[in-house]
N, C-alpha and C positions, 0 to 999 in steps of 0.2 A: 480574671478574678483570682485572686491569692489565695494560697490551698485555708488559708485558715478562715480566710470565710465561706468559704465553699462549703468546708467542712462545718461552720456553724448555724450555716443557711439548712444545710441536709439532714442535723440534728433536729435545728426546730420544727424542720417541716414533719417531721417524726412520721416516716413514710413505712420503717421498717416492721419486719413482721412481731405481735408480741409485746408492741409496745402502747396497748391501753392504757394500759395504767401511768406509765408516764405522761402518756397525751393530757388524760384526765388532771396530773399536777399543774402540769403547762396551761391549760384551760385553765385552771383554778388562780392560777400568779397574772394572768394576762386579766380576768376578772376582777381580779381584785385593783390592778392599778388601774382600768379602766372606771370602774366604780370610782374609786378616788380621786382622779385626774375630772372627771364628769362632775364625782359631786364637788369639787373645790370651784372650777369652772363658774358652776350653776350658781354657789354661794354667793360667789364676784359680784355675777352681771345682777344677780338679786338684790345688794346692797348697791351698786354701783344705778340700778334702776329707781331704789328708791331716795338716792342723793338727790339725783338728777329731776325726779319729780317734786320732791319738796323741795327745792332748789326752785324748780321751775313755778309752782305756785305760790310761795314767796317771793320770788323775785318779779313775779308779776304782778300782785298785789300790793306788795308795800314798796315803801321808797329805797335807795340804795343807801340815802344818808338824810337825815332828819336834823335842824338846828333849830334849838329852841332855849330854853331859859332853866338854870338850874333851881329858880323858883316858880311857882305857882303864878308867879307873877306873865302877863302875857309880853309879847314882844310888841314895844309901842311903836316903832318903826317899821314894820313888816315891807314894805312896801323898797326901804333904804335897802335891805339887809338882801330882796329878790332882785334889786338891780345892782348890787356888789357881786353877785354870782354869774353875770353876764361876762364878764373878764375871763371863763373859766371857759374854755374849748370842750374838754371830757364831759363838761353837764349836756345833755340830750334834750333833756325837759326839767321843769320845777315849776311847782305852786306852792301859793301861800294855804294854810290851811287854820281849821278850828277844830277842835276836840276836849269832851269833853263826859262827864259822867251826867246823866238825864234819865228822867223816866221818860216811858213812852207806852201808848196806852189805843188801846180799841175798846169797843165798846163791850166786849166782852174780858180781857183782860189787860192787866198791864204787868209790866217788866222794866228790870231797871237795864242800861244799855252805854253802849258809847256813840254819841251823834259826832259825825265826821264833816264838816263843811269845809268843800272843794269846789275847783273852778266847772261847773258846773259845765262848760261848754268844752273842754276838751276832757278825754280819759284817762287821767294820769295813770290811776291803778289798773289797768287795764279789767275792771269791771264787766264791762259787754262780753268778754268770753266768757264768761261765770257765769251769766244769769240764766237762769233756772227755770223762770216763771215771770212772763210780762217784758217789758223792755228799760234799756238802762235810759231813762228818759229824768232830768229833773226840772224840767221847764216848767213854767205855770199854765195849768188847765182853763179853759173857758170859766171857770165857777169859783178863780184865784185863789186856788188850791197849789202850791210847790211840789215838784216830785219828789220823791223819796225812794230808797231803795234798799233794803236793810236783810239778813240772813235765813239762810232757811230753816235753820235751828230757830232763832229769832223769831221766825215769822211763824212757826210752830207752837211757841210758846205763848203768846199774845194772839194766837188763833185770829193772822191776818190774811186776805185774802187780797190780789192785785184789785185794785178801786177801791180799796178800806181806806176811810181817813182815820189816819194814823194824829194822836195828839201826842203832841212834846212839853215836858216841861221842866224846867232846871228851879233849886233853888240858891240860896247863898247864905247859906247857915240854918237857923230854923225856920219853918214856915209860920207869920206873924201876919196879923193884920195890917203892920209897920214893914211887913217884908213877906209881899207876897209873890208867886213864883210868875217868870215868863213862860208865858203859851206861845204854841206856835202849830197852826195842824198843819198838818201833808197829807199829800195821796197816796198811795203806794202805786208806784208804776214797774217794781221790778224786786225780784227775790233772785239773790246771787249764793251758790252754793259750789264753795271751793273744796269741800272734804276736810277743812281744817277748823277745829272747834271756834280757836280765838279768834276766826275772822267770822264763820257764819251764828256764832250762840251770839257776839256780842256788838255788831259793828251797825250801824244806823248810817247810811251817807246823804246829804243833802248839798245843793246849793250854800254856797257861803255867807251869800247876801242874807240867806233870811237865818243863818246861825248864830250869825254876829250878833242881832238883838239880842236873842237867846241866851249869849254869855255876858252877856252887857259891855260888848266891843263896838268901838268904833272903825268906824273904814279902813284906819292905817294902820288897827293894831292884832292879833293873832297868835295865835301859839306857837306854832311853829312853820317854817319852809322846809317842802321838803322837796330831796334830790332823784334822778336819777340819771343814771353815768348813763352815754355812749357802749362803752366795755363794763361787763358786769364783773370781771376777773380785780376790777381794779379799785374795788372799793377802798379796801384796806390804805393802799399807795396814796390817792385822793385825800384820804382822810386826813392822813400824815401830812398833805401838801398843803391842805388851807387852815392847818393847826392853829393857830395865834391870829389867823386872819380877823378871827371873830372874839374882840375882849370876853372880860366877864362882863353881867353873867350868863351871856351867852356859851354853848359848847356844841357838838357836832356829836352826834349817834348814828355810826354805821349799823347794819340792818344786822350783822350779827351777833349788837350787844344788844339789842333789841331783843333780835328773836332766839335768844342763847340756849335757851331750856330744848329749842324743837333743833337746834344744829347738834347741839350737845349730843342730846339722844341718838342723829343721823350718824355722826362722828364714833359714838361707840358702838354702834353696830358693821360700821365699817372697817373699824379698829379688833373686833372679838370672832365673829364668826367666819373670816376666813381665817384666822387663826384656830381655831377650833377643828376647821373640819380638815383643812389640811393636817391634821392628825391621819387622816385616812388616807392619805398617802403614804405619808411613812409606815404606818403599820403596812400595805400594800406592799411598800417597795422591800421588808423586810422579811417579807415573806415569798420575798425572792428568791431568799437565804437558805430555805430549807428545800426551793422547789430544782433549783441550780445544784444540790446537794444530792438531789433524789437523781438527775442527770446524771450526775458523776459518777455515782453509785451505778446505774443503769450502762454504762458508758465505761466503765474500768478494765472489761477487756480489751477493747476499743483502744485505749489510751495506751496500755500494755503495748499491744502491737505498735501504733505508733509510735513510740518511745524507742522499743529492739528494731524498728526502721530507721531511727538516728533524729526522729523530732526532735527540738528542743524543747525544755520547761516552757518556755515564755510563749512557743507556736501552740502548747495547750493550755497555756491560762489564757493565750486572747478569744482560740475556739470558745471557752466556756465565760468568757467578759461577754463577746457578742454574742452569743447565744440570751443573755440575762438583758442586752441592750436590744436584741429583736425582741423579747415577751416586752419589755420597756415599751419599744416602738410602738407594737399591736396592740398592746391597751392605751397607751395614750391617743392614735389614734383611734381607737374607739368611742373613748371617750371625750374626746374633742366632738365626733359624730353625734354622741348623747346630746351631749349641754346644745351644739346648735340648732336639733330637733327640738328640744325641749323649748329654747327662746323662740324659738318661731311658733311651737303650738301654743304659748303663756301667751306671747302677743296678739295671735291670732283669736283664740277658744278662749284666754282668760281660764286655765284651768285650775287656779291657785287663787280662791276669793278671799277675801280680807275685811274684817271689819274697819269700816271707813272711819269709824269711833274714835277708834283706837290707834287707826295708823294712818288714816288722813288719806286713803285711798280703798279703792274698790276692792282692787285683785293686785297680786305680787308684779309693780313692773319689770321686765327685764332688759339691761344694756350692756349686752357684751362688749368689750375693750379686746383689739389689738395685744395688748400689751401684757395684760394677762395670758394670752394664750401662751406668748413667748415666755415669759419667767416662768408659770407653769410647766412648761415644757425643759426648760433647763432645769429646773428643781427635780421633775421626774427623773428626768435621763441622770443627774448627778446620784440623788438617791438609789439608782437604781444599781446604777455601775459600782458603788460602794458596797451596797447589798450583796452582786455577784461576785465581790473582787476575793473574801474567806471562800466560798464554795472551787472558783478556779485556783485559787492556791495551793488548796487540796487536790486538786486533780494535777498541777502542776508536779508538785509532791509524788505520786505515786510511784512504789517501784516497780520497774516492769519484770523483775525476775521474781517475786510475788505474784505479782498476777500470772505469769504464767505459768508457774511452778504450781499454784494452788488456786487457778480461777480467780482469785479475788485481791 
């Protein structure tokens, strides 16, 4: 071991007699970048927790790319436009779909809603992990009833119960003895609750067979196809790919112009709060400055003698560099220890609940990353060593026929 870290290993370990109070600053600068290196951590896996769940609940429920008509008008070809997308390797799955605005009604109240019709025999939106209450079933019952299967909000508000027949009814402009509206009842065989308003307050799904009446569509015609890739990374790329493939007026909507307002919101919380608290490292790391100062101070006969022994400056500015780079070390590792305590009991205990209202989950999820640990850990030890580098200069400084001529 080389005398300068010898000598900056036997500082820190602050073994000798009289030296409370110093230990006490040392305790105090290793606290403080462990708090901050933990809470910066925590922030990460926190935001990076709740990307990854709303990520994961959108991407499970809606489609990756949806093509439909820049007017109101439905797509008369539906049928043309789902077997043009057969050429395409990255699609996983796709159906033709209906939507649309409907009231929808029990006997004790009604609501107005968006009825969804899809291919009724497979799950494109993956529905069956969401449901709630009852099964995702839309088949028709003995008593030629359709299934149905619509929010828990939803199903909340219109005070529906699984086996309620549920009535539908759309109109098309005013309601007229000349223009009066299609019916259509369902059963309700299933309540699906994702944590996310826009899906559970507003979404109605059915069979498509019997939606098409509904909108006054025929067999070959529908709103829109929608997609979903293989790789979910690659939407964007995709999107670009089958650009012009589809004239007007048709066009192509990836899911996060769709769903921009809930990515937006993920995006800046992503983008603000680790930026914020890593503030608490820097003030951490610069109160380094005065705790490496109070060493020095503590440490200046010390220094004396080594000096009238023939040290050089630079064999005591590294003692007191590493010295500021082990309190670095000990809190960062501490605080590395925090944040993975802490993700394991969030995971585990849930100790951090959340209005699901408001944030479209229960309790705070947590996903540590690799990768943060590492820049983390470089940002400390940088900040750190900058912090110690005024306190050792000064000591590098000192003269030694001062100190010893007058203590000090």
């Amino acid at each position: 071991m080389k005398f300068e870290s010898y000598l900056a290993l036997r500082y820190f370990k602050g073994t000798r007699k009289g030296a409370k109070f110093l230990s006490f600053i040392k305790t105090m600068a290793i606290t403080g970048v462990a708090i901050g290196s933990a809470g910066l951590l925590i922030a990460l896996s926190v935001v990076h927790g709740f990307k990854s769940t709303i990520n994961d609940k959108i991407l499970g429920f809606a489609p990756h790319i949806t093509i439909t008509t820049y007017s109101s008008i439905p797509i008369n070809r539906a049928d043309t436009v789902f077997t043009h997308l057969n050429q395409f390797d990255e699609i996983e799955t796709k159906q033709i779909v209906t939507t649309g605005q409907v009231m929808i009604q029990t006997k004790d109240a009604a609501s107005g809603t968006v009825l969804k019709g899809i291919d009724g025999s497979q799950d494109f939106s993956g529905l069956s992990a969401h449901i709630h209450e009852g099964t995702y079933d839309l088949s028709v019952n003995e008593e030629g009833f359709p299934g149905i299967v619509i929010g828990h909000k939803l199903a909340t508000q219109i005070d529906a119960e699984i086996g309620s027949i549920i009535t539908v009814y759309t109109t098309n402009g005013i309601p007229s003895l000349g223009n009066s509206p299609e019916i259509e009842q369902f059963r309700l065989t299933g309540i699906f609750q994702t944590g996310i308003d826009l899906f559970d307050a507003v979404y109605a799904v059915s069979d498509i067979s019997y939606t098409l009446p509904l909108f006054g569509l025929n067999g070959t015609q529908a709103h829109a196809v929608e997609i979903k890739l293989k790789d979910s990374n690659q939407i964007e790329a995709f999107d670009q790919m089958i650009d012009g493939h589809f004239p007007f007026p048709y066009y192509e909507q990836p899911l996060e112009e769709v769903y921009g307002n809930i990515f937006a919101w993920v995006q800046m919380q992503e983008n603000i709060i680790p930026l914020v608290i890593s503030v608490m490292i820097i003030v951490a790391a610069f109160n380094l400055i005065g705790a490496i100062l109070m060493m020095v101070l503590e440490r200046t006969r010390d220094i004396g003698i080594l000096k009238t022994m023939g040290s050089r400056s630079a064999i005591i500015r590294k003692v007191f560099l590493m010295e500021g780079l082990l309190v670095a070390g000990a809190g960062l590792f501490i605080g590395i220890i925090i944040s993975l305590l802490f993700a394991w009991l969030q995971s585990e205990y849930h100790l951090i609940p959340l209005s699901e209202e408001n944030y479209y989950m229960s309790y705070a999820p947590v996903e540590p990353h690799l990768f943060d640990f590492i820049i983390t850990s470089i940002v400390t030890f940088v900040l750190c060593a900058l912090a110690s580098w005024l306190p050792a200069r000064i000591a590098a400084k000192t003269d030694p026929l001062k100190v010893i001529s007058y203590g000090r």
